[in-house]
N, CA and C atoms of all chains as a GROMACS GRO file, in nm:
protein
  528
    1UNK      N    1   2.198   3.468   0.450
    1UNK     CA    2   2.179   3.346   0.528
    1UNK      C    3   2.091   3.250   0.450
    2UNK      N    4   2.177   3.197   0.358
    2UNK     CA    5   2.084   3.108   0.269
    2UNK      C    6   2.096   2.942   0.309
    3UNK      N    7   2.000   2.835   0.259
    3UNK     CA    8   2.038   2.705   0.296
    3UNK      C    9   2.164   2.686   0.236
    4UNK      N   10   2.241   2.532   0.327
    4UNK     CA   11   2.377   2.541   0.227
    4UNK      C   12   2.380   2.482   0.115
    5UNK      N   13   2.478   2.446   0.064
    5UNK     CA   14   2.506   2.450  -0.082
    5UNK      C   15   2.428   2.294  -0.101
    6UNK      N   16   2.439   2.164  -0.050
    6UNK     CA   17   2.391   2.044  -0.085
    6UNK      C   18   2.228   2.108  -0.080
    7UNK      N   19   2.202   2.132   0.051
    7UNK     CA   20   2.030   2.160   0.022
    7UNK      C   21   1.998   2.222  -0.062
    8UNK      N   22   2.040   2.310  -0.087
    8UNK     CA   23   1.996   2.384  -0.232
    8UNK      C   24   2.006   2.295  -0.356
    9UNK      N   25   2.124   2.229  -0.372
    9UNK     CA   26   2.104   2.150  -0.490
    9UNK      C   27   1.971   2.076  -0.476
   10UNK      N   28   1.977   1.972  -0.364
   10UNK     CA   29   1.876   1.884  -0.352
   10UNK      C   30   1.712   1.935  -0.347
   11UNK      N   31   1.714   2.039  -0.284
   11UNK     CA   32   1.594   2.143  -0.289
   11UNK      C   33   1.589   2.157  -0.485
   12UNK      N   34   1.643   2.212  -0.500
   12UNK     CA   35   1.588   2.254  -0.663
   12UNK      C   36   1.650   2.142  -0.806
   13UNK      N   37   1.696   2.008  -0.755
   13UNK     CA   38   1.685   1.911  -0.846
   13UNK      C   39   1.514   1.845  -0.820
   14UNK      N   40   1.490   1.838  -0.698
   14UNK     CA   41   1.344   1.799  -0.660
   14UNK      C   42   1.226   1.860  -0.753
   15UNK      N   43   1.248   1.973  -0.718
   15UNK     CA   44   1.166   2.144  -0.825
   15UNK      C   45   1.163   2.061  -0.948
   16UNK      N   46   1.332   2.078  -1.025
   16UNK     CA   47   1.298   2.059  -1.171
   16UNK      C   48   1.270   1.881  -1.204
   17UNK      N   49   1.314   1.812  -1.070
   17UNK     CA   50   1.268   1.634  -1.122
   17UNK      C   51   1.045   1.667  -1.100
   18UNK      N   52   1.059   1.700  -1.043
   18UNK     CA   53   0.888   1.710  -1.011
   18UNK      C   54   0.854   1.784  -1.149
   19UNK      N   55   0.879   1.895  -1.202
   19UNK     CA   56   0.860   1.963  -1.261
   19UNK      C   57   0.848   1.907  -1.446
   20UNK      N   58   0.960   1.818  -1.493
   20UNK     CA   59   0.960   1.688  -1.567
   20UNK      C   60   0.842   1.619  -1.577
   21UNK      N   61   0.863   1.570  -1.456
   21UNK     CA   62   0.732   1.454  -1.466
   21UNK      C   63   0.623   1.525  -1.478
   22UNK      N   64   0.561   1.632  -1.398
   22UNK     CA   65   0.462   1.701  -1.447
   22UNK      C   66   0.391   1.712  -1.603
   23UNK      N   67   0.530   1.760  -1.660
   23UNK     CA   68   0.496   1.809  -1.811
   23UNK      C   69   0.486   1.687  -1.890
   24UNK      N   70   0.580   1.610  -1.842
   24UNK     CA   71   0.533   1.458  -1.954
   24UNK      C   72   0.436   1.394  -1.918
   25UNK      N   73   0.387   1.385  -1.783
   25UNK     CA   74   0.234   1.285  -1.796
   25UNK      C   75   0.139   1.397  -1.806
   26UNK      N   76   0.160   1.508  -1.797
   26UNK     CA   77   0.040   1.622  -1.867
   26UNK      C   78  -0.025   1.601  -1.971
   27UNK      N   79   0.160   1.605  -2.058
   27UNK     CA   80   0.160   1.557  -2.219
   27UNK      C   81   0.068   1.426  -2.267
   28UNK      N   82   0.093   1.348  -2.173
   28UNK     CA   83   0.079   1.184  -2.234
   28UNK      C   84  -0.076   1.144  -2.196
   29UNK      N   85  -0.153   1.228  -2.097
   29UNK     CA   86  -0.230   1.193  -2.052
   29UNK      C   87  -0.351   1.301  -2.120
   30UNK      N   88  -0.282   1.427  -2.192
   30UNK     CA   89  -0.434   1.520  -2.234
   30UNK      C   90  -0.385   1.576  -2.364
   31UNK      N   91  -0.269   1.572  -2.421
   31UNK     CA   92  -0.246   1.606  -2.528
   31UNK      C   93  -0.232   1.528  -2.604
   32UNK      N   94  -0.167   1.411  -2.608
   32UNK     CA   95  -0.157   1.310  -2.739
   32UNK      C   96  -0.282   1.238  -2.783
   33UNK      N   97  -0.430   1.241  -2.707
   33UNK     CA   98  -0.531   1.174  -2.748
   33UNK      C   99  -0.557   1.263  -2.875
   34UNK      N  100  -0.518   1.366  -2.842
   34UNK     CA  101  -0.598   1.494  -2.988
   34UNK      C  102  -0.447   1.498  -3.087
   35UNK      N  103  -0.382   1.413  -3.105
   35UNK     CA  104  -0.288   1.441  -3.202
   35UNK      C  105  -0.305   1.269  -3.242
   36UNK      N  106  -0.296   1.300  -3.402
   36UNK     CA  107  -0.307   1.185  -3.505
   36UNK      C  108  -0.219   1.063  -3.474
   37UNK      N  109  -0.262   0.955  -3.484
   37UNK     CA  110  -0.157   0.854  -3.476
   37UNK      C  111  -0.030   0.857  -3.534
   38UNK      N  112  -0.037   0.886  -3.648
   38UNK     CA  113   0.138   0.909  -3.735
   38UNK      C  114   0.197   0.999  -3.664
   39UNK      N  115   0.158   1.104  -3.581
   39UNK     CA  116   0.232   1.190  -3.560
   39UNK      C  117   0.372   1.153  -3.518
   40UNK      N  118   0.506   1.238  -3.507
   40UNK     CA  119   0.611   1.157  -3.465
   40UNK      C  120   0.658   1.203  -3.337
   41UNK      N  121   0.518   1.256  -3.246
   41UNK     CA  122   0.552   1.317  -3.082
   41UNK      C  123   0.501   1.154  -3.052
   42UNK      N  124   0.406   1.137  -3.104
   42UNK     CA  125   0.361   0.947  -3.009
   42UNK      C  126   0.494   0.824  -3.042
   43UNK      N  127   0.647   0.871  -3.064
   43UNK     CA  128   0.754   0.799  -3.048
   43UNK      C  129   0.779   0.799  -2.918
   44UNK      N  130   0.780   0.954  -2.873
   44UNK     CA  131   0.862   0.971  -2.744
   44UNK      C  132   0.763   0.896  -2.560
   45UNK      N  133   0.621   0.870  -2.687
   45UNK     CA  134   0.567   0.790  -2.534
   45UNK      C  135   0.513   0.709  -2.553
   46UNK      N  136   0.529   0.588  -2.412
   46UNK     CA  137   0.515   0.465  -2.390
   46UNK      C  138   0.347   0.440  -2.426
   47UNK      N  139   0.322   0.353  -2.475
   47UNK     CA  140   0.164   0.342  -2.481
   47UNK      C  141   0.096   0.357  -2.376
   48UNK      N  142  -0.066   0.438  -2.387
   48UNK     CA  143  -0.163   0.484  -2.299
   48UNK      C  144  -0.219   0.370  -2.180
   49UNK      N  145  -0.151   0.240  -2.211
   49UNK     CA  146  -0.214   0.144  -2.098
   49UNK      C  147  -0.105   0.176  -1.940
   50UNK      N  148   0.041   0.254  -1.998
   50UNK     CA  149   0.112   0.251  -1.953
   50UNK      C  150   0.104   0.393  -1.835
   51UNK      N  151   0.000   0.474  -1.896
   51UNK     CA  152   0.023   0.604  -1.800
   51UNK      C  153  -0.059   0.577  -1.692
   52UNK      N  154  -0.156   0.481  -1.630
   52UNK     CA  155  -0.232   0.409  -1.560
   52UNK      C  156  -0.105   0.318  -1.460
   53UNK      N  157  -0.099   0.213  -1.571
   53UNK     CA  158   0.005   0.111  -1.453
   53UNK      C  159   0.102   0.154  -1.412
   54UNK      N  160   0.177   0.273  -1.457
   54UNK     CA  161   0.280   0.314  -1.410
   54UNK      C  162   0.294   0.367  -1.288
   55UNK      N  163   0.188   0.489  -1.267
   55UNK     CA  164   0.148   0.515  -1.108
   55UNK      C  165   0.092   0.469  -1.043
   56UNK      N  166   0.029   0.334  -1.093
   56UNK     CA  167   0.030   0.238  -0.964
   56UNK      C  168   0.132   0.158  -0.922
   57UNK      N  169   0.204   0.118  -1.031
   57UNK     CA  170   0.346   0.070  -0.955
   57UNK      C  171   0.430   0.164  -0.855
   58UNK      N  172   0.388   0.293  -0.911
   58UNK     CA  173   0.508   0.364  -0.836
   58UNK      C  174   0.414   0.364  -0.677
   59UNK      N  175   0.341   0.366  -0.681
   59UNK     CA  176   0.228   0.363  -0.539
   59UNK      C  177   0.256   0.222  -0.429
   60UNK      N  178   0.284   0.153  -0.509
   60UNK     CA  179   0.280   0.026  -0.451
   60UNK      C  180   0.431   0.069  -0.376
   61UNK      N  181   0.561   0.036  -0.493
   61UNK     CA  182   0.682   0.107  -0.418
   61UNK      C  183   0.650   0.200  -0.348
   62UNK      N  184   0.607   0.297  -0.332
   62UNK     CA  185   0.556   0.360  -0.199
   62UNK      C  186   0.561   0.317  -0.073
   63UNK      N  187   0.422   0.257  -0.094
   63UNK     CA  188   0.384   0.218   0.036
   63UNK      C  189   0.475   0.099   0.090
   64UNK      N  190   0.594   0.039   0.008
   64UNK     CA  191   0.644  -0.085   0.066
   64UNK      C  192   0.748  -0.006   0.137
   65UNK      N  193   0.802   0.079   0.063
   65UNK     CA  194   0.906   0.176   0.133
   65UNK      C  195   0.879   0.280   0.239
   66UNK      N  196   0.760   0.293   0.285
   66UNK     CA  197   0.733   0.313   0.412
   66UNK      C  198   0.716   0.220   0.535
   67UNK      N  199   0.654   0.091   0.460
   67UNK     CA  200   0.638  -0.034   0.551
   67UNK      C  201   0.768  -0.050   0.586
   68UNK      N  202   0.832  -0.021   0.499
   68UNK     CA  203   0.994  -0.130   0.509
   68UNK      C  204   1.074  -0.019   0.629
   69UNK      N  205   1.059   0.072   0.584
   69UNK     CA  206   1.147   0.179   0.718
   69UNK      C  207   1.086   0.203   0.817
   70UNK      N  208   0.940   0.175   0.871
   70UNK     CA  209   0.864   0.183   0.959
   70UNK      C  210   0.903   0.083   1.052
   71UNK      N  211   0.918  -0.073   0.941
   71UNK     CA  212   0.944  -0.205   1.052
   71UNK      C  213   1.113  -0.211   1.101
   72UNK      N  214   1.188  -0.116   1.015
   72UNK     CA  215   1.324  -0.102   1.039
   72UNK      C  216   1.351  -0.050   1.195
   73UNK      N  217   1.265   0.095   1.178
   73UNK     CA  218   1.232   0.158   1.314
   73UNK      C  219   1.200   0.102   1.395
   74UNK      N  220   1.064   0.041   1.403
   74UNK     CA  221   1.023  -0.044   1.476
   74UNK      C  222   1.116  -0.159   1.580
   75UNK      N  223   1.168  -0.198   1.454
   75UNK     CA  224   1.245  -0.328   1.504
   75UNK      C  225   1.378  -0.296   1.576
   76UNK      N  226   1.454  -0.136   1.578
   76UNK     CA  227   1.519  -0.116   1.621
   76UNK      C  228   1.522  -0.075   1.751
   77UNK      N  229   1.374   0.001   1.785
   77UNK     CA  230   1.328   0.024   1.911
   77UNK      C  231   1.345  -0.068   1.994
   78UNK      N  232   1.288  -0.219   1.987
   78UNK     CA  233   1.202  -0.294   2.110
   78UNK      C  234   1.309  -0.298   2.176
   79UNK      N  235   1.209  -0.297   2.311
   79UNK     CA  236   1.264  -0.320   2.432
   79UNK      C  237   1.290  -0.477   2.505
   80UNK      N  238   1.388  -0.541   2.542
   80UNK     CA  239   1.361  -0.667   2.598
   80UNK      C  240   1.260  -0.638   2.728
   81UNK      N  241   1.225  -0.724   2.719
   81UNK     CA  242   1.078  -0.754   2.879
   81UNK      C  243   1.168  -0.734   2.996
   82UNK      N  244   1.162  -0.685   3.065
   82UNK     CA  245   1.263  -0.714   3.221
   82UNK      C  246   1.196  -0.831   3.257
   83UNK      N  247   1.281  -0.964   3.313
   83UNK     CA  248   1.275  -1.059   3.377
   83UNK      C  249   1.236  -1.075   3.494
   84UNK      N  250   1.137  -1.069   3.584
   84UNK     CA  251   1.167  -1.102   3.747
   84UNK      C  252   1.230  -1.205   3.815
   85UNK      N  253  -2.682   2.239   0.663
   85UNK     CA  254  -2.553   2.178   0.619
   85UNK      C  255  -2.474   2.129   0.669
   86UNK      N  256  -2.386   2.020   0.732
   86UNK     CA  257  -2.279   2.018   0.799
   86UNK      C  258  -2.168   2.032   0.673
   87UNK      N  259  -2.074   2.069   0.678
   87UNK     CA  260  -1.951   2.057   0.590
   87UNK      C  261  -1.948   1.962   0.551
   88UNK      N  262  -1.944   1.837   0.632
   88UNK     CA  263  -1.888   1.682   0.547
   88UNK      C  264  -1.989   1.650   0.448
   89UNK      N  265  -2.087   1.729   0.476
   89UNK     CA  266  -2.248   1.664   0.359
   89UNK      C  267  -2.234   1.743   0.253
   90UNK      N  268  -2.139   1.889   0.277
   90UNK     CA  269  -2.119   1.989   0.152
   90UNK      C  270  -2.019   1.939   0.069
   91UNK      N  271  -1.895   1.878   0.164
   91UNK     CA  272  -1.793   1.835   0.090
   91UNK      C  273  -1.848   1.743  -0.001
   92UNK      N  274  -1.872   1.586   0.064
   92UNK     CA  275  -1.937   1.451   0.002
   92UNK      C  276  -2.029   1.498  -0.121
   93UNK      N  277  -2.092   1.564  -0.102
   93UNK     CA  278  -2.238   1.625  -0.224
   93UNK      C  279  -2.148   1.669  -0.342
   94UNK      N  280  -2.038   1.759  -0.291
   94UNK     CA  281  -1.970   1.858  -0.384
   94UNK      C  282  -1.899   1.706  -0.467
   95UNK      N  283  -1.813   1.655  -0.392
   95UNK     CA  284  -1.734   1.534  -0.484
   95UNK      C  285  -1.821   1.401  -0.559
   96UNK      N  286  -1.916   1.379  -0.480
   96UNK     CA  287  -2.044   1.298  -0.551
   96UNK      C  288  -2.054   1.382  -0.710
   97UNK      N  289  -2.110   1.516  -0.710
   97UNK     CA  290  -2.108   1.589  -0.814
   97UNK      C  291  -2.012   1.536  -0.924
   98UNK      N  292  -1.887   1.558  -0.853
   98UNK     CA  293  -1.722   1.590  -0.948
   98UNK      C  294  -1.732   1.405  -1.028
   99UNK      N  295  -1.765   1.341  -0.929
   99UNK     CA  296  -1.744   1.170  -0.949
   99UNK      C  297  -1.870   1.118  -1.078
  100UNK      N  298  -1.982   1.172  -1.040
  100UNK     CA  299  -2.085   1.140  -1.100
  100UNK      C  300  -2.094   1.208  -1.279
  101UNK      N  301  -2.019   1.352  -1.275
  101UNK     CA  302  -1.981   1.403  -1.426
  101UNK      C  303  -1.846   1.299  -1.470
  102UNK      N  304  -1.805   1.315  -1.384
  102UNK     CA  305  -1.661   1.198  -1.446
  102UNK      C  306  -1.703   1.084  -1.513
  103UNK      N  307  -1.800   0.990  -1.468
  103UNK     CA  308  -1.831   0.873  -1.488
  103UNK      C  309  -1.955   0.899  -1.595
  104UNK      N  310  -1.992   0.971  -1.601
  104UNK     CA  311  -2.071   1.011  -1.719
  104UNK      C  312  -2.002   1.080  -1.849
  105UNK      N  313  -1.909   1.080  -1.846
  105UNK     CA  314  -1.827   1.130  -1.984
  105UNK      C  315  -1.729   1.036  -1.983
  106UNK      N  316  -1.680   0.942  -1.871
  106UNK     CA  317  -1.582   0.811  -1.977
  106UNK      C  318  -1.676   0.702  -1.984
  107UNK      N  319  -1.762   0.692  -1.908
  107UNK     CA  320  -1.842   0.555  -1.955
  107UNK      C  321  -1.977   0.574  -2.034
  108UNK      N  322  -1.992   0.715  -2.041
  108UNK     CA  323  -2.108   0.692  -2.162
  108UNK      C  324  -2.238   0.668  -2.100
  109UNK      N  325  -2.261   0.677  -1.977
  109UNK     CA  326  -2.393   0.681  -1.955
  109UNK      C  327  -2.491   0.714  -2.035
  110UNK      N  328  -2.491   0.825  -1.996
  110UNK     CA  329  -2.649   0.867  -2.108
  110UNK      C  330  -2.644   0.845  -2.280
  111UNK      N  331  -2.537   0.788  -2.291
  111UNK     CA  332  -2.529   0.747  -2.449
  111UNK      C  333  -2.528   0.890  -2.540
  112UNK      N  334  -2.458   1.002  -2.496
  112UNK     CA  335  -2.372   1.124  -2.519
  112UNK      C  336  -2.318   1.130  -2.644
  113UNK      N  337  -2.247   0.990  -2.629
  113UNK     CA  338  -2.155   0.993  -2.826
  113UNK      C  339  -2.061   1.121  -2.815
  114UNK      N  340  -2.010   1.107  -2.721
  114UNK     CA  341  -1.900   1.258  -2.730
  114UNK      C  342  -1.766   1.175  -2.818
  115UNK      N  343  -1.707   1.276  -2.866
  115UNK     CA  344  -1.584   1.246  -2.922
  115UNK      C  345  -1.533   1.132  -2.879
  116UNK      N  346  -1.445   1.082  -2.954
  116UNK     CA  347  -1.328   0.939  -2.900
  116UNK      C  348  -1.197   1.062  -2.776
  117UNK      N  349  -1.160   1.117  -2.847
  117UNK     CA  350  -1.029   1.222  -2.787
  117UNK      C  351  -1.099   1.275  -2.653
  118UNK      N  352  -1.177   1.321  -2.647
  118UNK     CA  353  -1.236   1.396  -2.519
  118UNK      C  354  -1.251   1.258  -2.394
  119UNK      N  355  -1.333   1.106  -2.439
  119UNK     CA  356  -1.350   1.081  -2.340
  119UNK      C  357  -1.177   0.959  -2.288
  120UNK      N  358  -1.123   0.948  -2.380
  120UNK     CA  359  -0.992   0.912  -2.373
  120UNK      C  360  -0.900   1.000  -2.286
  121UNK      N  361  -0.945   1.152  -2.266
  121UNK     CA  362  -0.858   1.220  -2.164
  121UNK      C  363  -0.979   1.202  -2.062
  122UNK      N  364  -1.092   1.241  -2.006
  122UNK     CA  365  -1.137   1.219  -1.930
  122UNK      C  366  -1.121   1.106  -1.813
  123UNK      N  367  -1.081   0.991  -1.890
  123UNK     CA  368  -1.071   0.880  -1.857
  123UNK      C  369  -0.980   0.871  -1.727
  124UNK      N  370  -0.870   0.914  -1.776
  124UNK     CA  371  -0.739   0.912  -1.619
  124UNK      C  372  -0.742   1.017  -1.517
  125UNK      N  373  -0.915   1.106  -1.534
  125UNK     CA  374  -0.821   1.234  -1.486
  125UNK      C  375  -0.874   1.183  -1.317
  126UNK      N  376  -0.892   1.114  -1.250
  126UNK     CA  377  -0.850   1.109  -1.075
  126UNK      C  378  -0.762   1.048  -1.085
  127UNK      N  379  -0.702   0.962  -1.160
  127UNK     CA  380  -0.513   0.932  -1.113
  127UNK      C  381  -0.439   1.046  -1.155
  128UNK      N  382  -0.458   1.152  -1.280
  128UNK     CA  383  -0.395   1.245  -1.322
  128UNK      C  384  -0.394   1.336  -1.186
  129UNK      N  385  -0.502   1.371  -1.098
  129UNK     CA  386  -0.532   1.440  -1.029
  129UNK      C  387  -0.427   1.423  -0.901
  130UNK      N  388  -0.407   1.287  -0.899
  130UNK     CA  389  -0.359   1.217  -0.783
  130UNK      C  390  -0.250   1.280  -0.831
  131UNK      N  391  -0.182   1.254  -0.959
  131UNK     CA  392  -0.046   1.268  -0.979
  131UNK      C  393   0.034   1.417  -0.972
  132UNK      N  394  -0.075   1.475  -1.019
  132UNK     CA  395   0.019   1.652  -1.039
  132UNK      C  396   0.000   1.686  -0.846
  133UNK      N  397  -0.102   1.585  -0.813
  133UNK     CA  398  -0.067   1.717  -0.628
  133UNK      C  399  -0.027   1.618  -0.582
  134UNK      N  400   0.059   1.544  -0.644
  134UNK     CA  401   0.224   1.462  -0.579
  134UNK      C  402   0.304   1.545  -0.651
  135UNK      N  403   0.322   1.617  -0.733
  135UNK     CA  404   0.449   1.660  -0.820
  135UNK      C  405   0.444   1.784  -0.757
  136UNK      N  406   0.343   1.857  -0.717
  136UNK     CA  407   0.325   1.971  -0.662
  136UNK      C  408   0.373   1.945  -0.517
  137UNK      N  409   0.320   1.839  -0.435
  137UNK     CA  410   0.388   1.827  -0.280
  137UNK      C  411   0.568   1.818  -0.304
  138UNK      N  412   0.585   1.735  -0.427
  138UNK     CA  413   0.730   1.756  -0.432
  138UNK      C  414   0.820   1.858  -0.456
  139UNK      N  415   0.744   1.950  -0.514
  139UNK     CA  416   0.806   2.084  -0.576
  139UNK      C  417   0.807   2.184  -0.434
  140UNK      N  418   0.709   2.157  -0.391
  140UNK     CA  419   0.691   2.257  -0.253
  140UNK      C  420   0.793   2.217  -0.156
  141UNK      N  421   0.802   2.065  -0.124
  141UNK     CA  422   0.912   2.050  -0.011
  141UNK      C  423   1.030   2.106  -0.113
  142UNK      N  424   1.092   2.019  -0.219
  142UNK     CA  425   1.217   2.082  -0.305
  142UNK      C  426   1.221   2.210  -0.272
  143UNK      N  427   1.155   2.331  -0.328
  143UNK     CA  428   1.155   2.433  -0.279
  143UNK      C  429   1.214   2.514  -0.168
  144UNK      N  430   1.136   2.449  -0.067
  144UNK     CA  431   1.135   2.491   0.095
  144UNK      C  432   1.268   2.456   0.142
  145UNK      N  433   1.319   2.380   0.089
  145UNK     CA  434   1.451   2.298   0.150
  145UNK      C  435   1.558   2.365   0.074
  146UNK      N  436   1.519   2.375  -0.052
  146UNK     CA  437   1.633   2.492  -0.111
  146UNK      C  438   1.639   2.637  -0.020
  147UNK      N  439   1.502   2.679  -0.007
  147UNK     CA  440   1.513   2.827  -0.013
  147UNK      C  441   1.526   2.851   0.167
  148UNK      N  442   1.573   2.743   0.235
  148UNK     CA  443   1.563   2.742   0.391
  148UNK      C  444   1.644   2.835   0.481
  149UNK      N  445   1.625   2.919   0.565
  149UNK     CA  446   1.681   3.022   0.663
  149UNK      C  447   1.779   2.973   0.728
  150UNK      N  448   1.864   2.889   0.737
  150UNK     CA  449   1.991   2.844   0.782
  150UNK      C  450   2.065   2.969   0.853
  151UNK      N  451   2.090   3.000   0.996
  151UNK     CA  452   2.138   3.082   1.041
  151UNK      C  453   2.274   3.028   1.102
  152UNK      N  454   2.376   3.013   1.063
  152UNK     CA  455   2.468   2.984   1.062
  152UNK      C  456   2.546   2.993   1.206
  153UNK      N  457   2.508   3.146   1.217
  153UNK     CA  458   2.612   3.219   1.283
  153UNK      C  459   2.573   3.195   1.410
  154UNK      N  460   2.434   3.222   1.426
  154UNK     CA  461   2.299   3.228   1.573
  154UNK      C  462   2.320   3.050   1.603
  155UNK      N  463   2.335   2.994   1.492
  155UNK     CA  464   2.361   2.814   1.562
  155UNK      C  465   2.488   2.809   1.630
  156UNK      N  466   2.571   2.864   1.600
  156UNK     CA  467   2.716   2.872   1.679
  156UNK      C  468   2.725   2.920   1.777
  157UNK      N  469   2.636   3.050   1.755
  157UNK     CA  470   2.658   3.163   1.916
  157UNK      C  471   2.563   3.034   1.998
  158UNK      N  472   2.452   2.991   1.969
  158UNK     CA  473   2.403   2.932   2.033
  158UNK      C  474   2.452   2.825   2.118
  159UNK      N  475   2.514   2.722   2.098
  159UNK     CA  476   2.628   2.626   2.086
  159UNK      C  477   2.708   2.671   2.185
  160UNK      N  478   2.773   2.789   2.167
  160UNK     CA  479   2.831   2.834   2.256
  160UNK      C  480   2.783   2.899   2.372
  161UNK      N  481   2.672   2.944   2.398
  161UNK     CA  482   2.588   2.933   2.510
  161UNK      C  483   2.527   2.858   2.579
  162UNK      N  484   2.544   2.765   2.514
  162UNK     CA  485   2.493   2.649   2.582
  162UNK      C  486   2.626   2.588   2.640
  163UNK      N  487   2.728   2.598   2.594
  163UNK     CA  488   2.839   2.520   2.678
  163UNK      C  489   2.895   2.622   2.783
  164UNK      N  490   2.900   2.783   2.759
  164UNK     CA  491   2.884   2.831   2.907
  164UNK      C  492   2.748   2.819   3.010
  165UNK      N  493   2.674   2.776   2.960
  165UNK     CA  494   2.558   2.752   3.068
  165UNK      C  495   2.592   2.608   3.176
  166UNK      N  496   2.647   2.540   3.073
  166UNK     CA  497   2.650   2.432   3.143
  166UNK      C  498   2.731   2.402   3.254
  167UNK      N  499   2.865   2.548   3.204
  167UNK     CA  500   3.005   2.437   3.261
  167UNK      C  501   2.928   2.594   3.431
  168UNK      N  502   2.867   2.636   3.416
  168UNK     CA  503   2.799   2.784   3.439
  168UNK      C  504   2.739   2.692   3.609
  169UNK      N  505   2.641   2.589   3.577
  169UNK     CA  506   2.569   2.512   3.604
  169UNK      C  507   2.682   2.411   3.702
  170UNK      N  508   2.776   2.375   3.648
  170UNK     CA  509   2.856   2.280   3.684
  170UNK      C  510   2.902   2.314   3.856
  171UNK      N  511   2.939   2.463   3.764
  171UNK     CA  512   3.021   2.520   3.962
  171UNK      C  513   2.919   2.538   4.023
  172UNK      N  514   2.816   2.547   3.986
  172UNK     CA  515   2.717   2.591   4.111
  172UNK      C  516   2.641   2.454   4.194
  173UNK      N  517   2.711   2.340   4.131
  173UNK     CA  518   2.708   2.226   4.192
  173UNK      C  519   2.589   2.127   4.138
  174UNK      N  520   2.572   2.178   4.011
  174UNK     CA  521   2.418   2.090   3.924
  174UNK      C  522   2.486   1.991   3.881
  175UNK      N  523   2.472   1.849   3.912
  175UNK     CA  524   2.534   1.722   3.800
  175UNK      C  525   2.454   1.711   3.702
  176UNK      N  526   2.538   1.714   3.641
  176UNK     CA  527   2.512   1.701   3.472
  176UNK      C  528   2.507   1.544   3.419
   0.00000   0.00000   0.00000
């Protein structure tokens, strides 16, 4: 009696998409300060101003995409006033 | 002690070493590399226990108890209850 087949995908693409990002801002954020500038691992990442603004952008999209489906909800609820 | 004064004290601690190894307070002179990682680590912090809340729901949703069979029998008890309900004169 296992979940079905979509949840499972979606369950363990989540795992290994989380799991990605983990290891590259690990990487970008505690390992490349101690490796030499020439090296040719500092190709594969965006400059260090970037591991900062990036999760704040993604924060911001966040929170708009909760605002935004909150007022969706919201707005789908109301009730008209009964009239007397 | 109350807890919130153990907690607050404990993270005052964590905040106050932080800010003393990327900004150089006491004029330390630690490495360039050391305080260059120091530097991000409460957004780093922020970030891995988001990757971790994501891995845990992913997880949970993969590995979920879906009883297939018990949702059907169920289903179907519920529509003899009802029609069950019906003759005995309950409007539905």
């Amino acid at each position: 009696m296992c979940a079905t087949g979509v949840d499972q995908a979606v369950g363990m693409s989540l795992v290994v998409f989380s799991l990605l990002l983990f290891t590259y801002y690990s990487v970008w954020v505690i390992v490349l300060p101690f490796v030499e500038n020439d090296h040719v691992l500092h190709k594969y990442f965006l400059p260090r101003e970037y591991s900062v603004i990036l999760p704040g952008i993604a924060a911001v999209i966040l929170l708009l995409c909760i605002g935004a489906f909150t007022a969706v909800i919201m707005w789908k609820n109301r009730k008209p006033k009964k009239v007397d | 002690m109350t807890k919130l004064l153990q907690w607050l004290f404990g993270v005052s601690l964590v905040v106050a070493g932080w800010a003393l190894v990327s900004f150089d307070l006491l004029d330390l002179k630690l490495p360039q590399p050391y305080r260059e990682v120091a530097w991000p680590m409460p957004l780093y912090l922020l970030v891995s226990f988001g990757c971790y809340s994501l891995a845990t729901v992913g997880y949970r949703v993969a590995t979920f108890n879906d009883c297939e069979e018990a949702a059907k029998e169920l289903q179907e008890q519920i529509k003899e209850a009802k029609e069950d309900l019906r003759k005995k004169g309950l409007k539905m």
